[in-house]
Backbone of each chain as ProteinMPNN parsed JSONL, in Angstrom:
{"seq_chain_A": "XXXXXXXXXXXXXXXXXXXXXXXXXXXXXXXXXXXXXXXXXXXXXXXXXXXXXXXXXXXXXXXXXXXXXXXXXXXXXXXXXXXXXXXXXXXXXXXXXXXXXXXXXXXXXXXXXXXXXXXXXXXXXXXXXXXXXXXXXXXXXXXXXXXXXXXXXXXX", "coords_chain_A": {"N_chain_A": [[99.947, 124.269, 142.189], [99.518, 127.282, 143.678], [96.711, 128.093, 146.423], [94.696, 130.432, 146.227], [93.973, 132.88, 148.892], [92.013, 134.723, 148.215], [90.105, 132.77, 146.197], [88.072, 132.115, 147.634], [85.252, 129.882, 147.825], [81.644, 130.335, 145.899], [79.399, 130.183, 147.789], [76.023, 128.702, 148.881], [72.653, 127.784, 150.523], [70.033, 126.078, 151.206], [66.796, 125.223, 152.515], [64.835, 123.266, 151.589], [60.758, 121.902, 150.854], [60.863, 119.479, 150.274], [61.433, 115.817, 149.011], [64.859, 114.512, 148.138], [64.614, 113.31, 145.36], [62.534, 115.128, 144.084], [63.811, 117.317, 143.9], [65.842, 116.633, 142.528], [65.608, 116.562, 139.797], [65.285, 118.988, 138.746], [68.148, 119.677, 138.458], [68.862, 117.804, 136.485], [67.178, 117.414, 133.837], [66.435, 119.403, 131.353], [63.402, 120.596, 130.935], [62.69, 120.87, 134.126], [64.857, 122.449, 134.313], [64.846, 124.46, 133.362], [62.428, 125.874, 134.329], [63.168, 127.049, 136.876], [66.077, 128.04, 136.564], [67.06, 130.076, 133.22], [66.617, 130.112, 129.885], [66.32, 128.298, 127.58], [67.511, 124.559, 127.469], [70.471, 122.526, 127.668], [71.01, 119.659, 128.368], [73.085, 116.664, 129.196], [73.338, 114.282, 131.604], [75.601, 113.012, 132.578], [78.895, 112.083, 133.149], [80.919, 113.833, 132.005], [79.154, 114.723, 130.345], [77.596, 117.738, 128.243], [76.766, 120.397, 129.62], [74.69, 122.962, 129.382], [73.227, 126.054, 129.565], [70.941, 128.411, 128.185], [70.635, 131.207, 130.001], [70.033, 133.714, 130.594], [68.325, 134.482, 127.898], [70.193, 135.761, 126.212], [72.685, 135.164, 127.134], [75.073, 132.75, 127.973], [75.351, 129.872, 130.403], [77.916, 127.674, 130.422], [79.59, 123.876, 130.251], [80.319, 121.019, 132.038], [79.294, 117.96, 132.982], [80.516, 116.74, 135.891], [80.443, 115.081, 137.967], [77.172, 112.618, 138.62], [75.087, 111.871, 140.674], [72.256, 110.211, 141.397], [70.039, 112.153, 143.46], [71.62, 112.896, 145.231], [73.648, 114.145, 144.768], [75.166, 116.964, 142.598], [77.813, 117.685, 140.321], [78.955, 119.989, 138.325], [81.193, 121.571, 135.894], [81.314, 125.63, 135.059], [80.881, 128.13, 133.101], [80.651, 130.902, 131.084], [79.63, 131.61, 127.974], [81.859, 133.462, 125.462], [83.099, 136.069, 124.096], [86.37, 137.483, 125.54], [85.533, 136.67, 128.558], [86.26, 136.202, 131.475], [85.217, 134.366, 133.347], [85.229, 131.727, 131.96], [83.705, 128.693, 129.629], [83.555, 125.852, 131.524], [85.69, 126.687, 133.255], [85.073, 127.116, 136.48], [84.115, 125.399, 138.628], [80.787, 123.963, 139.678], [79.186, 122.756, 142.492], [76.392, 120.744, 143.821], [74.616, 119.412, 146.452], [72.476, 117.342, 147.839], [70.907, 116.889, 150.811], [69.035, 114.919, 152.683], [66.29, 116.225, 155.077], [64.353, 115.148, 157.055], [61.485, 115.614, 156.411], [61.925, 117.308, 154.262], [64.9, 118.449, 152.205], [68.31, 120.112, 152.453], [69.518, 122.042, 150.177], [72.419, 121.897, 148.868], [75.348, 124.765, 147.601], [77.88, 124.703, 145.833], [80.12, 126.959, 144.806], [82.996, 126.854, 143.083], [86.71, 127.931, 141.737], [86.862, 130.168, 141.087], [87.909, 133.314, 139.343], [90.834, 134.491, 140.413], [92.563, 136.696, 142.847], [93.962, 140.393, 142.027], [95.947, 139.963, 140.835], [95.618, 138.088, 139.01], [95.35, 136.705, 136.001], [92.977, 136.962, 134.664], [91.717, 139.423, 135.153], [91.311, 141.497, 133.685], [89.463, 140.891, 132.372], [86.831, 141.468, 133.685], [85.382, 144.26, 133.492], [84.282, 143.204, 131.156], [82.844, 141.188, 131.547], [80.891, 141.612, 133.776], [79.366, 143.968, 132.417], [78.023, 142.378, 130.904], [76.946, 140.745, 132.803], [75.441, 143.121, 134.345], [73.883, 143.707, 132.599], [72.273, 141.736, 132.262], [71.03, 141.95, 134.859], [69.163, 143.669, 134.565], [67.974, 147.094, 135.203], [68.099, 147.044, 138.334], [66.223, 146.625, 139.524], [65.102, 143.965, 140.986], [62.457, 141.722, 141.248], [60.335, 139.488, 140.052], [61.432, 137.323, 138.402], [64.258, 138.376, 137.498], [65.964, 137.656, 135.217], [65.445, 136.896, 133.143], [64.524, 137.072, 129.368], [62.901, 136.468, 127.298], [63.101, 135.568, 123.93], [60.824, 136.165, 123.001], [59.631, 138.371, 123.756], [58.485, 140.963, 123.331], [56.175, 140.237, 121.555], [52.764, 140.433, 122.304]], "CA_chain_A": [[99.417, 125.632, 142.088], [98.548, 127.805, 145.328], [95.456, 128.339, 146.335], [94.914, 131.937, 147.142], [92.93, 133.335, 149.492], [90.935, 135.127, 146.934], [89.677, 132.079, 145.396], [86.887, 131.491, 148.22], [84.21, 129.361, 147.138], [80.663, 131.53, 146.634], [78.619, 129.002, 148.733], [74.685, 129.307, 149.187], [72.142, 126.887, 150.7], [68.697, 126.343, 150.667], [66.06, 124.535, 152.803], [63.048, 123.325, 150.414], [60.073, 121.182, 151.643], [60.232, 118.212, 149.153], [62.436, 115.149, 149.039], [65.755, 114.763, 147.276], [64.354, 112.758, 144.033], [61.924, 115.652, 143.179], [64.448, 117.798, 143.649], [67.048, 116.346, 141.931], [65.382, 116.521, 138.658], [65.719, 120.185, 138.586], [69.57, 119.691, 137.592], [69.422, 116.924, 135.163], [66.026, 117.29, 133.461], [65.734, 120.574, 130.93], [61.986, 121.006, 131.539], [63.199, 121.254, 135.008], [65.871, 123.484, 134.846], [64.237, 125.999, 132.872], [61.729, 126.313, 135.694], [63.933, 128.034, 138.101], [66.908, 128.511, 135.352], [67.625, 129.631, 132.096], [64.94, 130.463, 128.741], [66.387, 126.726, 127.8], [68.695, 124.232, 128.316], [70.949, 121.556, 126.704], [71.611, 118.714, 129.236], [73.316, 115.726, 129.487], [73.647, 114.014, 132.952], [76.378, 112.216, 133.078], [80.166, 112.412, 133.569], [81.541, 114.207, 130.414], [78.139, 115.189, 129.279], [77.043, 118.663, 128.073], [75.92, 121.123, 130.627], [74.249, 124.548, 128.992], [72.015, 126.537, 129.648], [71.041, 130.059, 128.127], [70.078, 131.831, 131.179], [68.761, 135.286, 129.961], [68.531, 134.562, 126.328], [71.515, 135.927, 125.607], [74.364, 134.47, 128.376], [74.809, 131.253, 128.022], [76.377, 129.385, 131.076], [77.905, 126.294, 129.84], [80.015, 123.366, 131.479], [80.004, 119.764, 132.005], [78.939, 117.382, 133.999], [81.348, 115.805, 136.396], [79.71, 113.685, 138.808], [75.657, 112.665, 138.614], [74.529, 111.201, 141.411], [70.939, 110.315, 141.705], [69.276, 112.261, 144.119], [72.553, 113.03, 146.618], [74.944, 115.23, 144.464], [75.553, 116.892, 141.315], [78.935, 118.464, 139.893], [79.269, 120.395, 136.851], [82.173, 123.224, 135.124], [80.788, 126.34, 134.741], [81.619, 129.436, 132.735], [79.804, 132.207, 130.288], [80.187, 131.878, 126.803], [81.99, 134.816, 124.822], [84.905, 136.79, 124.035], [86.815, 138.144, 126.731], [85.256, 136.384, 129.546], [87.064, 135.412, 132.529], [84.795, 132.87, 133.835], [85.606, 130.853, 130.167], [83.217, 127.781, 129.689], [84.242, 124.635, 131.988], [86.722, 127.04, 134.255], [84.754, 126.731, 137.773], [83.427, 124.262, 139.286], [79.435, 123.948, 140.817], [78.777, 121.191, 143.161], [75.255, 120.233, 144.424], [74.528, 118.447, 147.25], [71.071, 117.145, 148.777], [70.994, 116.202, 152.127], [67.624, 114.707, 153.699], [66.29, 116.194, 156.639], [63.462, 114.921, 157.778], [60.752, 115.444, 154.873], [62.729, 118.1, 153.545], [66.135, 118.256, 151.971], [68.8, 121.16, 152.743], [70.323, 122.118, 149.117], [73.968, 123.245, 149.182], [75.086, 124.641, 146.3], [79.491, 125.653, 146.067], [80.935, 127.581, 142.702], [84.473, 127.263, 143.349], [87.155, 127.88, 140.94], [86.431, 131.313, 140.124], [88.951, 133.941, 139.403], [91.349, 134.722, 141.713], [92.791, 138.14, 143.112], [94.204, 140.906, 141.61], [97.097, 138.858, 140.063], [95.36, 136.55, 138.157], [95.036, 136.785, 134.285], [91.685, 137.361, 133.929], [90.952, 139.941, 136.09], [91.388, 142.262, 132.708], [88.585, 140.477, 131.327], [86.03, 141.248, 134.136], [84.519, 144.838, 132.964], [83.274, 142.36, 130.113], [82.12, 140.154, 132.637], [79.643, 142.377, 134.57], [78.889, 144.269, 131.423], [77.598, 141.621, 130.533], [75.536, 140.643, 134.055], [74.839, 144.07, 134.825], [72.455, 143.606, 131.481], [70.931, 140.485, 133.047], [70.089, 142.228, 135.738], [68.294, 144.929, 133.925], [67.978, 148.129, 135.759], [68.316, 146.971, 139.683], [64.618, 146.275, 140.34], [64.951, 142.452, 141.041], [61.275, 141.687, 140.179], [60.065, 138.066, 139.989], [62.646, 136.803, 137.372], [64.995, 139.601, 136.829], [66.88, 137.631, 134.307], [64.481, 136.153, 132.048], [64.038, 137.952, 128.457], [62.832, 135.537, 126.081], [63.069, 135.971, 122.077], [58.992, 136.555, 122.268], [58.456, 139.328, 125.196], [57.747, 142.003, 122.706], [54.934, 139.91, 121.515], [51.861, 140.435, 123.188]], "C_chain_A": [[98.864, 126.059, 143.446], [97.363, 127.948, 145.036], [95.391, 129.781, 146.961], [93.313, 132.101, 147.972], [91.703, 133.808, 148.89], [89.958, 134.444, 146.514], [88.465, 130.94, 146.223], [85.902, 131.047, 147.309], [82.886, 130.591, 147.135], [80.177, 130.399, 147.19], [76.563, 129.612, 149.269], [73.8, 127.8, 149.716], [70.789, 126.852, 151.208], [67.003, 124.868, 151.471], [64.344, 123.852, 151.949], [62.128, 122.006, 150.87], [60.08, 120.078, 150.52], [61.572, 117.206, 149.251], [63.003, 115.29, 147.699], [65.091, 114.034, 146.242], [63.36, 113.578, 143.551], [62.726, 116.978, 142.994], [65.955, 117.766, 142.415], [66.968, 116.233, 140.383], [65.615, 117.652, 137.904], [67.115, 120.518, 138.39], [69.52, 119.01, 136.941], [68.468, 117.011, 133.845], [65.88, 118.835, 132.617], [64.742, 121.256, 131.06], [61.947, 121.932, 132.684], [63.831, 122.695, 135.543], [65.448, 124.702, 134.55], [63.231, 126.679, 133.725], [62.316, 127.351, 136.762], [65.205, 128.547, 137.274], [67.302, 128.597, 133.492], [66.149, 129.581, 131.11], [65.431, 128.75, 128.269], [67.517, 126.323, 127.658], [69.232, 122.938, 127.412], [71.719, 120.925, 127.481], [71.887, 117.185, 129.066], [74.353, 114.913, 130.259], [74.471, 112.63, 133.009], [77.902, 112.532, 132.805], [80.686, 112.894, 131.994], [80.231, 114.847, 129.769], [78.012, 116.526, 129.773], [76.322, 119.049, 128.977], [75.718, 122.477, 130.159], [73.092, 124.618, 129.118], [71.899, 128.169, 129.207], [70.07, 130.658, 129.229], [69.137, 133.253, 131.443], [68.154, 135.121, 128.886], [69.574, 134.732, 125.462], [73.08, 135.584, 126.156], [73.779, 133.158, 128.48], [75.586, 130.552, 129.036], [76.904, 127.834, 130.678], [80.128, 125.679, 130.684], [79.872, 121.825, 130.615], [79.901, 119.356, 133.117], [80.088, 116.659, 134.332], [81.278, 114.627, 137.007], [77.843, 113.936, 138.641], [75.505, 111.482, 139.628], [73.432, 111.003, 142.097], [70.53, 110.474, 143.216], [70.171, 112.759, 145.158], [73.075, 114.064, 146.015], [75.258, 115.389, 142.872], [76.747, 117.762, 141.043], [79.425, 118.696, 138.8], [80.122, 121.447, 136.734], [81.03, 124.12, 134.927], [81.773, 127.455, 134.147], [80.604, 130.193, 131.534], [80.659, 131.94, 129.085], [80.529, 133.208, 126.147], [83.257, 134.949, 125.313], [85.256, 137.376, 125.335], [86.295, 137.863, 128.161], [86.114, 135.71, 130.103], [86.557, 134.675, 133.274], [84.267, 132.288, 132.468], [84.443, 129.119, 131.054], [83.994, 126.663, 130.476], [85.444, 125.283, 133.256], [86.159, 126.991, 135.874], [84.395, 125.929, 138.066], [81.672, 124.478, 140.186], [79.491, 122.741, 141.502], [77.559, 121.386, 143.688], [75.285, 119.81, 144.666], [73.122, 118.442, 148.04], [71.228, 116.588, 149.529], [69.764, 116.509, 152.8], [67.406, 114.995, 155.058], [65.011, 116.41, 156.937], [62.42, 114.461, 156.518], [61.05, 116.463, 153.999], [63.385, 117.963, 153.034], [66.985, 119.53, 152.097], [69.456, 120.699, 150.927], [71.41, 122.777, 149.407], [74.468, 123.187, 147.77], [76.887, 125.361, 146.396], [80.198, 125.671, 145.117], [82.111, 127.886, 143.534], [85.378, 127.034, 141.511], [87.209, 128.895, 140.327], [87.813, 131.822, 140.104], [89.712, 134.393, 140.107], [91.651, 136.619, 142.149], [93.332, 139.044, 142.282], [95.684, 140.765, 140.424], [97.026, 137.932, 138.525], [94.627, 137.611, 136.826], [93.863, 137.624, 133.762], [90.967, 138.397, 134.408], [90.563, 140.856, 135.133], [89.941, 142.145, 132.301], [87.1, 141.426, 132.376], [84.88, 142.548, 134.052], [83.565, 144.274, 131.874], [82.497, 141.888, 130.547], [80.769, 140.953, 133.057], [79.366, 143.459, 133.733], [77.673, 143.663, 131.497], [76.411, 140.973, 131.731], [74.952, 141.682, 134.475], [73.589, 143.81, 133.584], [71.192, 143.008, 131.708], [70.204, 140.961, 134.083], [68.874, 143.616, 135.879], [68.845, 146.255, 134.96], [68.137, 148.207, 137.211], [67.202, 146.712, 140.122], [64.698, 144.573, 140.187], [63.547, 141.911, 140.642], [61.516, 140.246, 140.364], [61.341, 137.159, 139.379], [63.541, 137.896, 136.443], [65.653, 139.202, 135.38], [66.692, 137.343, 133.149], [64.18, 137.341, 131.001], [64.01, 137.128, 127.441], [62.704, 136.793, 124.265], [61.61, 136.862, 121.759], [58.63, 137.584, 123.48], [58.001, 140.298, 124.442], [56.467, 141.398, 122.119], [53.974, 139.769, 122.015], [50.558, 139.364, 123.238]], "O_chain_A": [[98.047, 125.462, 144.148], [96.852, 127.966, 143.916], [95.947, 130.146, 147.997], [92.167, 131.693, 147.782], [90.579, 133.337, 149.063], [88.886, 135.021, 146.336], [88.071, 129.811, 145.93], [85.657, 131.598, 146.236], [82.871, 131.523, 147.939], [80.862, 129.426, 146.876], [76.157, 130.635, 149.82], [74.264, 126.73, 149.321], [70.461, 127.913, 151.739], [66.486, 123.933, 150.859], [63.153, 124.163, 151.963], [62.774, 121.033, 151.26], [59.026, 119.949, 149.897], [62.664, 117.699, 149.533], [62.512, 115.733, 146.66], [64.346, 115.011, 146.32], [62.931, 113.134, 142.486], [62.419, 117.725, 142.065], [66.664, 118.577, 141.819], [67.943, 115.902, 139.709], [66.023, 117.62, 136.743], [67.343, 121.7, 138.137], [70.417, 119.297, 136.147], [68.989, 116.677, 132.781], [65.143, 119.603, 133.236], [64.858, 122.46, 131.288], [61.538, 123.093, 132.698], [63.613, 123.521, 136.43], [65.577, 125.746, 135.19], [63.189, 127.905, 133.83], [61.743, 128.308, 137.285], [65.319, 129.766, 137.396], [67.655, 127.692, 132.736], [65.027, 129.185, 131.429], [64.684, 127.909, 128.77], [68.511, 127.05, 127.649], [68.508, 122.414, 126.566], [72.909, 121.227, 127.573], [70.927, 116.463, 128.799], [75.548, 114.749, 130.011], [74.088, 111.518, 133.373], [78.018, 113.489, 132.041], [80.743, 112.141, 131.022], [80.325, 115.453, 128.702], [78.141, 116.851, 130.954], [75.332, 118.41, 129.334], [76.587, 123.274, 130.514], [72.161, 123.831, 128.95], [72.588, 129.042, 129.734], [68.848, 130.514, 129.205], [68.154, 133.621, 132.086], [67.127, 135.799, 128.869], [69.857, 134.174, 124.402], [74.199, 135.738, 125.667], [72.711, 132.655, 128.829], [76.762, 130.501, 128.675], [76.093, 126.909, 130.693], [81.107, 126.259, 131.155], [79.573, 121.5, 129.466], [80.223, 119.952, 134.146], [80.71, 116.016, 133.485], [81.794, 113.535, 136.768], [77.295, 115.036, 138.563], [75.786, 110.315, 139.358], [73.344, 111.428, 143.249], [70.556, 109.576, 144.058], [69.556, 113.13, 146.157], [73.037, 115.099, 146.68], [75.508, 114.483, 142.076], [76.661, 118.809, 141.685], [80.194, 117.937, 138.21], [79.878, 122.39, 137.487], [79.914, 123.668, 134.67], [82.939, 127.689, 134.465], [79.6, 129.516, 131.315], [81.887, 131.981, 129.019], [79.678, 134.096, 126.187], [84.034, 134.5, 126.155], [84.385, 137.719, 126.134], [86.551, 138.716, 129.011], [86.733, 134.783, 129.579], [87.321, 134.127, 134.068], [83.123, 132.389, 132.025], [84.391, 128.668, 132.198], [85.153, 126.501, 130.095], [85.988, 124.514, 134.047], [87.108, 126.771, 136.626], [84.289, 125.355, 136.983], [81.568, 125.131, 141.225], [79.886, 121.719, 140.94], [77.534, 122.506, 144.199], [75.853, 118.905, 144.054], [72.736, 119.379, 148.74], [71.77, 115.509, 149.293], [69.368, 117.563, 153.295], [67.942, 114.439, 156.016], [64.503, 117.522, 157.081], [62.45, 113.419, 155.864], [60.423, 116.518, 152.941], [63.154, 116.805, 152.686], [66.227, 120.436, 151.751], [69.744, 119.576, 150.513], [71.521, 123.858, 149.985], [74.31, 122.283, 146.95], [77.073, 126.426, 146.985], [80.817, 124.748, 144.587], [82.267, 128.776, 144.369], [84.996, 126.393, 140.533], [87.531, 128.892, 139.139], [88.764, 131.21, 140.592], [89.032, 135.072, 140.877], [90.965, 137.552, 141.73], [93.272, 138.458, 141.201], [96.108, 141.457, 139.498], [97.725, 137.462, 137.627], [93.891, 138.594, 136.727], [93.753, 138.505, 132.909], [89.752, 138.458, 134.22], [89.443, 141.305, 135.374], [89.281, 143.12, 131.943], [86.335, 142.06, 131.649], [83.716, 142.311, 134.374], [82.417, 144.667, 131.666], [81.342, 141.997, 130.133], [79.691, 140.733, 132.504], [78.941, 144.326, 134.497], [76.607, 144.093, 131.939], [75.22, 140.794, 131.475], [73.878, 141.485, 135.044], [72.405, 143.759, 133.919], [69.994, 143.259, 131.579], [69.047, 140.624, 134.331], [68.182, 144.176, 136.73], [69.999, 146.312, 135.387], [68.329, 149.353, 137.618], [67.152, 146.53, 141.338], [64.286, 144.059, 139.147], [63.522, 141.604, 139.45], [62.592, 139.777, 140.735], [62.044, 136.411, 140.059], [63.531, 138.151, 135.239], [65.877, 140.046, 134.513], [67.486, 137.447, 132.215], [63.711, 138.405, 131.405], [64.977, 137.005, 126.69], [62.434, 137.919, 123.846], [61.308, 137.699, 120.909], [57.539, 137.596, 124.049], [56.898, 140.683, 124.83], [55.522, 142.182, 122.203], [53.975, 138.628, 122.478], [49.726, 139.446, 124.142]]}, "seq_chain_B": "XXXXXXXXXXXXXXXXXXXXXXXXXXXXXXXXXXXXXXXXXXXXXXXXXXXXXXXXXXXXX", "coords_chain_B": {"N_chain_B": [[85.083, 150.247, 144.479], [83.496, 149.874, 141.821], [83.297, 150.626, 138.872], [80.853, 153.237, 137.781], [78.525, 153.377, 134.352], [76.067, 155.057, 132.294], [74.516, 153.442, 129.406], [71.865, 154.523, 127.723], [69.09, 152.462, 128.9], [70.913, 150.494, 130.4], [73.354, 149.548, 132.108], [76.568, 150.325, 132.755], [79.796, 148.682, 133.795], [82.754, 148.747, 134.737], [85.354, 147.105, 135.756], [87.591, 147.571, 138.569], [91.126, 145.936, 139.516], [90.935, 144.968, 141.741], [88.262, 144.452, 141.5], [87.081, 141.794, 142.161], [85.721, 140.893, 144.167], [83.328, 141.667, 143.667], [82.519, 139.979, 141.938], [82.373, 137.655, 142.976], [80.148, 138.495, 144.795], [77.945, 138.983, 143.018], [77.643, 136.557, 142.247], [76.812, 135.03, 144.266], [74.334, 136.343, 144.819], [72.995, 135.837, 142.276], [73.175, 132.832, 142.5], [71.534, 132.422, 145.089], [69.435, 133.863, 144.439], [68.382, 132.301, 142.288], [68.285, 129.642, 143.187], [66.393, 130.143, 145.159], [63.972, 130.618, 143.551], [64.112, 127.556, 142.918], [63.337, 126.448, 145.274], [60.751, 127.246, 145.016], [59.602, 126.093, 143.027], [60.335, 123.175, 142.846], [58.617, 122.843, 145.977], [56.036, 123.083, 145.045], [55.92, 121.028, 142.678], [56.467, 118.913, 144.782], [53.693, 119.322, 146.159], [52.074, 118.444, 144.091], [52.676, 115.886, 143.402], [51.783, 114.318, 145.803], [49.373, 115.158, 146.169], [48.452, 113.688, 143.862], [49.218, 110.823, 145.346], [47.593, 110.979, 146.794], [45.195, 110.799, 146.133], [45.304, 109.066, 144.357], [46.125, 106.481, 145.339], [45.304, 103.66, 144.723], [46.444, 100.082, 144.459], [49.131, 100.669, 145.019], [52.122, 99.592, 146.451]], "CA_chain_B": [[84.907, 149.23, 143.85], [83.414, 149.387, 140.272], [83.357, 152.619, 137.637], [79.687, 152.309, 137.011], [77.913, 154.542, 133.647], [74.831, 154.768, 132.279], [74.339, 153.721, 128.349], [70.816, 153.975, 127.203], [69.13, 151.976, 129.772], [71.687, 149.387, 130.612], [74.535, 150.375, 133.33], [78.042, 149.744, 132.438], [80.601, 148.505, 135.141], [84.352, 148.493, 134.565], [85.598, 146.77, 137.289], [89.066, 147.599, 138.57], [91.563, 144.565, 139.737], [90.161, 145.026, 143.202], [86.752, 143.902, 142.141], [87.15, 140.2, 141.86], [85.108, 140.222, 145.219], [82.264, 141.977, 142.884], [81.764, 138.35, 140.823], [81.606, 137.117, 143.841], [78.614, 139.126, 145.083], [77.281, 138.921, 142.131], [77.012, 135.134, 141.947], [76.168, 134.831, 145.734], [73.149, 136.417, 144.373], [72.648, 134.756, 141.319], [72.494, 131.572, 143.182], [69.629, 133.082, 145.851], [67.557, 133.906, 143.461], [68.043, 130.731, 141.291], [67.887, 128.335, 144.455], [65.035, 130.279, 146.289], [62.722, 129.766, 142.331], [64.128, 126.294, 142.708], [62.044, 125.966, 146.256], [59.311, 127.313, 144.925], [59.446, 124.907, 141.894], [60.498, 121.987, 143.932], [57.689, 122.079, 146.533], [55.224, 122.99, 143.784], [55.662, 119.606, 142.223], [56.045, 117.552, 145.444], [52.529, 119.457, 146.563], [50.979, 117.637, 143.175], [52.477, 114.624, 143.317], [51.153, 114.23, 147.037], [47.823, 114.812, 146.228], [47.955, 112.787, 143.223], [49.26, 109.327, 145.758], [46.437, 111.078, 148.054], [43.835, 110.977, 145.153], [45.459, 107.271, 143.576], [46.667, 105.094, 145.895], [44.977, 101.877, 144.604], [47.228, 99.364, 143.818], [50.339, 101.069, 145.03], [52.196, 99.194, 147.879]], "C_chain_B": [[85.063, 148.858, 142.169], [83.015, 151.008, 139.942], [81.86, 152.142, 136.987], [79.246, 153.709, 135.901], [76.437, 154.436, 132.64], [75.379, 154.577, 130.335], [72.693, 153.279, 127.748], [69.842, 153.269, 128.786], [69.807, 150.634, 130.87], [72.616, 150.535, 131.572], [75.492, 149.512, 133.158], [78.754, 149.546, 133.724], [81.834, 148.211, 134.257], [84.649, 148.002, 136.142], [87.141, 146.778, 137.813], [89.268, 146.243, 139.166], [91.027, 144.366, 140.737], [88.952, 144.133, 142.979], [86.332, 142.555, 141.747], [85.474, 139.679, 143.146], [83.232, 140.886, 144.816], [81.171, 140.159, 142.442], [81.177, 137.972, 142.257], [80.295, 137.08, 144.873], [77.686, 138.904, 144.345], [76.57, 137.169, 142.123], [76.489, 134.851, 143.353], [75.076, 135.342, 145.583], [72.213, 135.767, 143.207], [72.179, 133.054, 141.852], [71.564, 131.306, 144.444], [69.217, 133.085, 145.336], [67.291, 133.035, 142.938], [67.471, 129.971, 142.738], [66.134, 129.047, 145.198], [63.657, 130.307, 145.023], [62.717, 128.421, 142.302], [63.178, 125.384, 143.985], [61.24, 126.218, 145.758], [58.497, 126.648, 144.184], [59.313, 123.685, 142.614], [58.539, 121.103, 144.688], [56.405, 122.374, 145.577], [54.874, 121.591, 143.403], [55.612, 119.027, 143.745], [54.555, 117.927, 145.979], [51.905, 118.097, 145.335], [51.54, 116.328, 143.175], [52.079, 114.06, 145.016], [49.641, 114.172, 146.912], [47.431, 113.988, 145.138], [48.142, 111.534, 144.057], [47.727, 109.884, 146.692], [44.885, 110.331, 147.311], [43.724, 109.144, 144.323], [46.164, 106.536, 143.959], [46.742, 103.609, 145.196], [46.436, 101.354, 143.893], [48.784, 99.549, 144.017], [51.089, 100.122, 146.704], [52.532, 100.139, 149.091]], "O_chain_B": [[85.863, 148.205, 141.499], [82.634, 152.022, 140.528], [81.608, 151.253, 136.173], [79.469, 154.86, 136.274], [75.973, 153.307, 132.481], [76.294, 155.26, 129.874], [72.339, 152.146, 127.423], [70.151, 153.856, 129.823], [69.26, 150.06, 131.811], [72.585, 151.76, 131.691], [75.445, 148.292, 133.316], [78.379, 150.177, 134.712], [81.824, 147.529, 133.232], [84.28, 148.411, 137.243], [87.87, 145.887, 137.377], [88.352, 145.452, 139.391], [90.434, 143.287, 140.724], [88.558, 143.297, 143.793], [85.33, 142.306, 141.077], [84.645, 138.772, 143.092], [82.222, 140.634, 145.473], [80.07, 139.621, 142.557], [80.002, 137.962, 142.625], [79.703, 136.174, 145.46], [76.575, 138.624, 144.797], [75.406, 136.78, 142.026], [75.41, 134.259, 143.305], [74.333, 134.787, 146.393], [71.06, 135.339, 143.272], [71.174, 132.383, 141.615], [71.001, 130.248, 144.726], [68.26, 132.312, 145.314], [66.116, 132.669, 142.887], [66.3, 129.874, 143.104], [65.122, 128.45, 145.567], [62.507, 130.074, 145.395], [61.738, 127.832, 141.844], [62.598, 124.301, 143.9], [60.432, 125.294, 145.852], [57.283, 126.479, 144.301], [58.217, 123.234, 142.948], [57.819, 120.13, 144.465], [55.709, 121.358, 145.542], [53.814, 121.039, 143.698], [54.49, 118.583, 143.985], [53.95, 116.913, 146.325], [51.409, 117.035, 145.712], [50.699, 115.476, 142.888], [52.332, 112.856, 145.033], [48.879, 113.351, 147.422], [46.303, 113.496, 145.164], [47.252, 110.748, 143.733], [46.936, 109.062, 147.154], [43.957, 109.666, 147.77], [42.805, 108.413, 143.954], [46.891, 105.854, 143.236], [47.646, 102.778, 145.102], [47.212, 101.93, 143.131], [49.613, 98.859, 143.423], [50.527, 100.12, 147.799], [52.563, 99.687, 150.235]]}, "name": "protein", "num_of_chains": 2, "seq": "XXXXXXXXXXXXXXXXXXXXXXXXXXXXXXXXXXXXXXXXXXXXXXXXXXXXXXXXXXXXXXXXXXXXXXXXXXXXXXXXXXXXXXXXXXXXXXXXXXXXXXXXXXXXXXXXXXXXXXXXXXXXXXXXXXXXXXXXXXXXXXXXXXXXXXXXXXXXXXXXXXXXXXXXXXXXXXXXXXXXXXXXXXXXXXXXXXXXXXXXXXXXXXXXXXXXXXXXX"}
């Protein structure tokens, strides 16, 4: 299968002051993840195991784990549960990688696998798609945790 | 790019074939904002477990 141009990785990366083993808990560890992602989460870190997380409340990104490697590198499928989505559960790929520098660690973080160009199958699907994230991202005011809307916010 | 419309307070996007390079904006942000809560989480904890070896050494080699 070609690889098209299109089908750049997104790629992001992330200097954070703490070594890789307190970092590295924040992908395998639910508690964790829900901290920085996701109202909660249904993990298990190891090759074949269950990777979900509902991320707003209502988008669920879900996956598996490919590789777990304490403290260096993690690699899980990703995709959005629901009809008509073109990033389908397990269709991309995330990789995480911690690399120590100094008393730091640089996080790199590379979602490949996504949909490709104007060609490809799913491109039909993708008004569903960002439907569906434009919601998450509420109204455009980014805000502390734009994406977060638990079951209980109307409760005061 | 994208056919955007308002319903209620939510904003619809149709995205023609073109806007593949949309997702990809989209998640190039999605994973800023996640990763830059995940520093703030991160050194969070290694602050407390620092001052807890600061606070309870004994006995530790």
């Amino acid at each position: 299968m070609a690889v098209h141009e299109e089908q750049l990785p997104v790629e992001r990366e992330v200097r954070i002051d703490a070594p890789p083993d307190v970092i590295f808990k924040f992908f395998v560890d639910p508690e964790h993840m829900v901290r920085w992602m996701g109202v909660d989460a249904d993990l298990e870190p190891r090759p074949g195991g269950i990777f979900r997380v509902n991320v707003t409340g209502q988008d669920v990104a879900r996956g598996e784990y490919v590789e777990v490697s304490p403290n260096e590198r993690v690699v899980f499928t990703w995709g959005w549960e629901g009809e008509g989505n073109p990033v389908r559960p397990g269709s991309s790929t995330v990789e995480v990688t911690l690399v120590p520098d100094g008393s730091a660690t640089v996080v790199r973080l590379r979602h490949q696998g996504l949909p490709g160009g104007p060609d490809d199958p799913h491109a039909e699907g993708w008004d569903h798609y960002l439907d569906r994230l434009a919601v998450t991202v509420g109204d455009g005011d980014p805000g502390p945790d734009p994406w977060l809307r638990s079951p209980g916010d109307e409760s005061t | 790019m994208l056919d955007q419309r308002r319903d209620g307070t939510r904003r619809l996007y149709r995205v023609r074939p073109e806007g593949f390079d949309e997702l990809r904006r989209y998640l190039d942000e999605f994973w800023g904002e996640g990763l830059a809560r995940l520093k703030s989480a991160a050194e969070a904890d290694d602050r407390v477990r620092r001052a807890k070896r600061r606070g309870g050494r004994r006995g530790r080699p």
